[in-house]
C-alpha positions as CSV (number, residue, x, y, z in Angstrom):
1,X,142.9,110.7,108.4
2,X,141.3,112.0,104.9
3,X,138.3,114.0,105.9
4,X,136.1,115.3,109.0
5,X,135.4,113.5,112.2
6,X,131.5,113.7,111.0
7,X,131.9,113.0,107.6
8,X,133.2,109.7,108.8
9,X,130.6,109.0,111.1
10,X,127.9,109.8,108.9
11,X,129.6,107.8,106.1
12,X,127.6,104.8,106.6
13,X,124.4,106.7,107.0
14,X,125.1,108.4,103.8
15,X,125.7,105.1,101.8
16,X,122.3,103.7,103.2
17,X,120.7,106.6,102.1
18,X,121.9,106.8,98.8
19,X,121.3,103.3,98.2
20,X,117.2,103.5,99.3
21,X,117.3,107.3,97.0
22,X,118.4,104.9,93.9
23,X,115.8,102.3,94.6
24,X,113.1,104.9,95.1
25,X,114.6,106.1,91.5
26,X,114.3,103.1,89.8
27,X,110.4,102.7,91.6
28,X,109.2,105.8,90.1
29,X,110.8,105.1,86.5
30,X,109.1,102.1,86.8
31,X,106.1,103.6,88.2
32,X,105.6,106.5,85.5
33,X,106.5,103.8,82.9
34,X,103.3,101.6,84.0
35,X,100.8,102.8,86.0
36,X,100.0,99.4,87.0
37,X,103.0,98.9,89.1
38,X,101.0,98.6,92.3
39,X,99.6,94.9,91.2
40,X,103.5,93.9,91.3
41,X,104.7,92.5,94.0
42,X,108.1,92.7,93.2
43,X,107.8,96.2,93.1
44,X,106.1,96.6,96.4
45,X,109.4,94.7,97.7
46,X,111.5,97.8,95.6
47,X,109.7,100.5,97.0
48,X,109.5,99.4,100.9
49,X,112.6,98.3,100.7
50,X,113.9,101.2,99.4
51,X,112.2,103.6,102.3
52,X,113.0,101.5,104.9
53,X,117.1,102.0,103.4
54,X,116.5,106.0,103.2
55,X,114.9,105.3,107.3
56,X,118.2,103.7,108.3
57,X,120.0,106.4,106.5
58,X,118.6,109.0,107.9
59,X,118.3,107.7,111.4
60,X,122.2,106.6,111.4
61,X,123.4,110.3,110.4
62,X,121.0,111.7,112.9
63,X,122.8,109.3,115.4
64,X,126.1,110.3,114.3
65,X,125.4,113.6,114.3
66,X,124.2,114.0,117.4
67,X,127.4,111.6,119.0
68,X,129.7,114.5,117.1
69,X,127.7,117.3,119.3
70,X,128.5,115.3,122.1
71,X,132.1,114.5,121.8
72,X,132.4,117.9,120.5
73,X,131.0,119.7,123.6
74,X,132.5,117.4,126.2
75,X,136.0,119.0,125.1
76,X,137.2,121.4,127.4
């Protein structure tokens, strides 16, 4: 196995993440580019899209977090 038990978990987790912190990125470029990036839909798509992807994120390492406390305290 190459790396830890949590990194594993959390591997997932961290990809989700990563992907909605690019896509908040490219909002804000486009965002401090033109002010007027609220009238575009296609950038209201970008933006909750990419905050729902940074919710899953975070809520899939919390998950795998807390199942690596678990498994790690049920050891004897």
């Amino acid at each position: 196995m190459i790396g830890s038990p949590l990194l594993q978990r959390c591997a997932l987790g961290l990809w989700f993440l990563a992907l909605g912190a690019l896509g908040l990125l490219r909002w804000w470029m486009r965002y401090a580019r033109d002010a007027q990036v609220f009238a575009d839909a296609v950038m209201h798509i970008w933006l909750w899209g990419s905050l729902a992807l940074a919710a899953i994120g975070l809520i899939w390492i919390a998950r795998a977090v807390a199942a690596h406390r678990r498994h790690r305290d049920a050891r004897p």
